[in-house]
VOTI-296190 format. One record per residue: x, y, z of N, C-alpha, C in turn. Coordinates in steps of 0.02 Angstrom, whole numbers, plus 50000, padded with zeros to 5 digits. Layout:
REM residues N
XYZXYZXYZ;...
END
This chain:
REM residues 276
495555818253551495025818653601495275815653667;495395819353719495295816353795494595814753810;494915807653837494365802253859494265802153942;493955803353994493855802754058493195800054075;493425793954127493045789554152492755790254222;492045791754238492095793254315491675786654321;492155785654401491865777554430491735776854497;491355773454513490985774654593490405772754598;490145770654662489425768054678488975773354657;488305769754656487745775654630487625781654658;487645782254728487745785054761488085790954776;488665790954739489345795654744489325801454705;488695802154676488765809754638489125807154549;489035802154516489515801754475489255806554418;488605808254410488095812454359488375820554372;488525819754447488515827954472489295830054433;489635824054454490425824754425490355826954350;490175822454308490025823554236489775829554211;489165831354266489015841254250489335845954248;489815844354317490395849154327490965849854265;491265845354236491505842654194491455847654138;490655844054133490495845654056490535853654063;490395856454099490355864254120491015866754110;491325865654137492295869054150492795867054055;492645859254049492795858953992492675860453919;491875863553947491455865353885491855872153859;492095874253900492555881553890492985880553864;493415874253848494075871753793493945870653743;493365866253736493215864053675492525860553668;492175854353628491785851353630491915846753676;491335843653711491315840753741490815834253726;490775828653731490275822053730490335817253792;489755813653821489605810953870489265805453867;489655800853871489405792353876488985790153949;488695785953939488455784554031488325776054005;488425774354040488115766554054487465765454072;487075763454040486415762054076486145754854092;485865753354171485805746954168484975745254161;484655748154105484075745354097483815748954018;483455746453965483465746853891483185752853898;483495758453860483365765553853482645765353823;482345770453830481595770853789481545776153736;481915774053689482005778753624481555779753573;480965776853588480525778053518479955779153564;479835783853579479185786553621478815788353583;479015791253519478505793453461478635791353403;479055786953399479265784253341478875775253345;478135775453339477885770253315477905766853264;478185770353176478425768653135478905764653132;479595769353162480115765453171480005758553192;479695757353259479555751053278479295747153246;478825746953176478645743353133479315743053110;479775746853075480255745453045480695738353061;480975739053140481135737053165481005727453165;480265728053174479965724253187479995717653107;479995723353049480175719452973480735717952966;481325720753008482015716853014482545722153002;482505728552998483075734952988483215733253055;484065732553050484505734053110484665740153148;484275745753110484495750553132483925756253115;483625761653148483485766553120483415772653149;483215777253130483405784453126482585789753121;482615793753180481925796753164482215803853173;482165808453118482505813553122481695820353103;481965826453117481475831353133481565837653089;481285838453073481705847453049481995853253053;482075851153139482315856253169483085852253199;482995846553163483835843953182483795840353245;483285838853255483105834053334483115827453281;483425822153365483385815153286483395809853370;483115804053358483145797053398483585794253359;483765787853388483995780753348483705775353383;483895771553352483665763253394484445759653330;484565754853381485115749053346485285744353373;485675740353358486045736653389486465737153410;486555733853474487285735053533487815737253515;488145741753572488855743653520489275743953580;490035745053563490375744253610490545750253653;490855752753702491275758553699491805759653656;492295756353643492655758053600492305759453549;491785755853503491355759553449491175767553434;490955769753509490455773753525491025779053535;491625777253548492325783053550492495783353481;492495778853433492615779553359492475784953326;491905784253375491625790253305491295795853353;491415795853386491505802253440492305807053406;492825802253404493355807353425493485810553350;493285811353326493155814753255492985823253288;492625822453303491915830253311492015831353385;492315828853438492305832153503493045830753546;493325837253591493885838753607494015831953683;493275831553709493315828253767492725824053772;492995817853792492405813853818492305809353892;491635812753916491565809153991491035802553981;491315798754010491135790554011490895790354099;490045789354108490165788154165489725778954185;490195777354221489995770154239490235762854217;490745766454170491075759754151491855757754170;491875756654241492135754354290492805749554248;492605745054220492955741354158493245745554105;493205748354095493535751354028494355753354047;494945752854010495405756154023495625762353991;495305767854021495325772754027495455776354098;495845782554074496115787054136495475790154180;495195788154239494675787954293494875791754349;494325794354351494335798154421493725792654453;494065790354518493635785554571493375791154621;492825788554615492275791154679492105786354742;492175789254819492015784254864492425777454843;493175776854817493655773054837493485766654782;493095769454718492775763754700493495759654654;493495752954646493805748554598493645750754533;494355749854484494165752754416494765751254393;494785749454312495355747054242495685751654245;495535757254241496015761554198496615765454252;497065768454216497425773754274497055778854309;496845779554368496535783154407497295790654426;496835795154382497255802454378496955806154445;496375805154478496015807054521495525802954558;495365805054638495005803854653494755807954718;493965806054736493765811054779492995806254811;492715809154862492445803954896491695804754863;491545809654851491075812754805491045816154757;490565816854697490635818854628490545828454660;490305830054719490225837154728490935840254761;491175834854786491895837854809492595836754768;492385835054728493235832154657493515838754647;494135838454630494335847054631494575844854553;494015850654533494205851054453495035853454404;495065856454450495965860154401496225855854429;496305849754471496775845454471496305838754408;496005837454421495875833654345495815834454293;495635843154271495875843354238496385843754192;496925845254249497605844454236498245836454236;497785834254258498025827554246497665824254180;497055827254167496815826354096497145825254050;497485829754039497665834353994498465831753978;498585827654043499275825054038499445817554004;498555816353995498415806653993498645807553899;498625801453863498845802253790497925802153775;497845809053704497295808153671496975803753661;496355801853642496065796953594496015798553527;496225794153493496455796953421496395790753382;496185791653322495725786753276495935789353231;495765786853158495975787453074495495793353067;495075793153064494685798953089494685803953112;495045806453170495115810053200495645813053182;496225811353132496755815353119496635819153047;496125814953002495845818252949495385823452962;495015822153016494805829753039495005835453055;495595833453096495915838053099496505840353043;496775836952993497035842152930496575843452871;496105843152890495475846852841495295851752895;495545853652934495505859452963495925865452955;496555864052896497265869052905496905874452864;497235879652880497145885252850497385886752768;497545878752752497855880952672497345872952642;496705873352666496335867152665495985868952582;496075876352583495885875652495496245877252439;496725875652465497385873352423497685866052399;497295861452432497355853152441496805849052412;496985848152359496585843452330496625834252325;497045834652390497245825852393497395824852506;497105820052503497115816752567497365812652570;498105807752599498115801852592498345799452662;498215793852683498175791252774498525784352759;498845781852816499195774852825498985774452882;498795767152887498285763552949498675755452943;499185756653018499625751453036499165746653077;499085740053084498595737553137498985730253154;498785726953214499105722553251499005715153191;499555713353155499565706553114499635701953159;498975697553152498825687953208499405686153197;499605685153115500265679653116500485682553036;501175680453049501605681752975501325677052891;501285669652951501025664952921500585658552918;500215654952892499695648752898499945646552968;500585644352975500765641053020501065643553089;501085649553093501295654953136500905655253221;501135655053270500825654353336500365661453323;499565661653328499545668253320499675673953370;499625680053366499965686353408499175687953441;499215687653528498535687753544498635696753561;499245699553578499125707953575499895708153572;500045714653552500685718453559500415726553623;501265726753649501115731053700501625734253693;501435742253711501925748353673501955753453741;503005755353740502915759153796503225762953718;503295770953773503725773153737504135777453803;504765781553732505295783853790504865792553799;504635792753858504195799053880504635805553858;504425811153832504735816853799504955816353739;505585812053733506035809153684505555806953616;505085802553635504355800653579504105804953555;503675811953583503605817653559503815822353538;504665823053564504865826653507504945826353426;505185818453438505275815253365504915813753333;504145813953356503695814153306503465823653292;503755826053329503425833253307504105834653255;504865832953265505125832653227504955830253140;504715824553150504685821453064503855826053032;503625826853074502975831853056503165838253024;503495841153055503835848453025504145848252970;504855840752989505045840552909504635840152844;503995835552874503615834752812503165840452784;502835845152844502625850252831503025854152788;503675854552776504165861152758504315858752685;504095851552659503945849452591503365855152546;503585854552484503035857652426502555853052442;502025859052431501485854852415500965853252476;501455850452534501165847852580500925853552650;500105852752637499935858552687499735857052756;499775848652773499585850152846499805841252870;499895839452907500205831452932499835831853012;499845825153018499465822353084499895815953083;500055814453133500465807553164500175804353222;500145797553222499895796253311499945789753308;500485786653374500615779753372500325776653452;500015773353454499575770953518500115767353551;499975769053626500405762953666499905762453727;500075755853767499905750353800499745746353754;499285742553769499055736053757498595735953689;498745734153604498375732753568498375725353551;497655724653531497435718953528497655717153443;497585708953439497735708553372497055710353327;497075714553252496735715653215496515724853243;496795726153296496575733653310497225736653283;496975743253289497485749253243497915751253295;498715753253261499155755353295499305762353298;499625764153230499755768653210499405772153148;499325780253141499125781653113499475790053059;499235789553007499815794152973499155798152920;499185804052945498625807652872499095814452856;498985815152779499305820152738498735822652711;498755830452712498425835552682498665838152622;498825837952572499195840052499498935843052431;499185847752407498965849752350498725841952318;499315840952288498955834052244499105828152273;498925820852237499245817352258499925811352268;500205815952198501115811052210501375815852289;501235820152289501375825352352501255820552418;500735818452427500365814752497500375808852485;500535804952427500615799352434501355799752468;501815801652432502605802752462502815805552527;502355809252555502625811352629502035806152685;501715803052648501415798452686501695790852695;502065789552647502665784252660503325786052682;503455790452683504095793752716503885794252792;503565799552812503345795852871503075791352916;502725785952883502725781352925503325775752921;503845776752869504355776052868504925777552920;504815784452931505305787152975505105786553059;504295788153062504165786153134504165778353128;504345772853111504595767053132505255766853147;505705770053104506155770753114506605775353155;506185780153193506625788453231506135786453284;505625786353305505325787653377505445781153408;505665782953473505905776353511505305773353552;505155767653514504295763853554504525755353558;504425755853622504865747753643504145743053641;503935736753607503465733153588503725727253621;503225724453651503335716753675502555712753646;502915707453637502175702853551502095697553626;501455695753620501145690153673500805685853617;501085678753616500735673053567500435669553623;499875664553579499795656853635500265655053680;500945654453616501345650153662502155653453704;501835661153692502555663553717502515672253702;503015676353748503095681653740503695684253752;503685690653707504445693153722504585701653692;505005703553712505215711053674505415709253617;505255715053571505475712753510506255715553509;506235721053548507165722453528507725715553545;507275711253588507645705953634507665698453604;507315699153536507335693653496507705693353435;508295687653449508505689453397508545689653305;
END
């Protein structure tokens, strides 16, 4: 899933941007749209029940219809949450107003913003779409454990596979009790060179018996400790099949794709190729 952030005073059209958006990209694929709101949504307009619910102590609930119309009410969630489980079911997602987030942004009216700014324009009616979208398209996916099992339960030999198996690498605090803990690791990689060699070990594994469909995806910039790095899902007839090409490759992409990591503790930081 591509993630795009539009940022800018209220003023600047950032809604108009997001229409346009959703319009041009709706033609690629699915599309979903985050917004920031700075005042408590009014989600239970007819859901007086719910609000009893609520009121007896459910954290959460759900008023659904029969025609597939549905509310919620819950508790706070994050953006990163709210991309979790977005990037499963949609190709693109527009985020508008969260200025903070580091995500790839198009600034409106010159505004300040986290993420890499791929675009900008003084208003959401004048942004020239085939250039953002094309810088879109150039930013790295959003991609979750999730999102790669969706997509190899999508292969065309999906009823031939009676086994799924996934490896979910994530940032370790410390080796040990006594260990400075690791407050993030930060990942470049070598641009081109990274993608081939993971489309490389994908094919090999694809061209295995058995095995009908592979997904790979290793995150870089900045992960935090206890967040996910890397991710590995196998589609397979059975499962000695996907258990085995699912340790082979995350075997081999540690070992073949070139991703340079530098570890930040309390008390110190450094590259890891540079330690000896």
């Amino acid at each position: 899933m591509y993630v795009l952030g539009i940022a800018g005073p209220s003023d600047a059209g950032k809604t108009t941007l997001v229409e346009r958006l959703a319009a041009r990209l709706g033609e690629r694929g699915a599309v979903a749209t985050v917004k920031r709101l700075t005042h408590e949504p009014d989600l239970d307009t007819e859901g007086k029940d719910t609000a009893r619910h609520r009121d007896a102590g459910a954290a959460a609930t759900y008023g659904l219809t029969d025609d597939a119309g549905w509310f919620a009410t819950g508790e706070s969630r994050t953006l990163d949450e709210t991309l979790d489980d977005l990037a499963p079911d949609y190709d693109y997602a527009l985020v508008e107003g969260y200025s903070d987030a580091d995500i790839p942004t198009v600034a409106l009216a010159g505004a300040d913003h986290e993420g890499e700014r791929i675009a900008a324009a003084e208003r959401g009616a004048d942004a020239d779409l085939d250039e953002i979208v094309s810088a879109l398209h150039d930013t790295q996916p959003y991609e979750t454990l999730g999102s790669l099992v969706a997509r190899v339960k999508e292969s065309a030999d999906a009823d031939l596979a009676g086994a799924i198996a996934t490896f979910t690498g994530r940032v370790r605090e410390r080796d040990g009790p006594d260990d400075d803990p690791t407050e993030f690791l930060e990942f470049e990689k070598y641009d081109g060179v990274a993608e081939q060699r993971l489309e490389a070990i994908r094919s090999d594994l694809l061209d295995r018996d058995g095995v009908h469909e592979v997904a790979l995806h290793h995150r870089t910039g900045v992960v935090e400790a206890g967040e996910d790095i890397v991710f590995v899902a196998i589609l397979a007839g059975h499962r000695g099949e996907a258990f085995a090409a699912v340790e082979d490759g995350i075997d081999r992409l540690k070992d073949e794709v070139p991703l340079f990591k530098k570890e930040v503790t309390v008390e110190d930081e450094f590259w890891a190729h540079d330690r000896p």
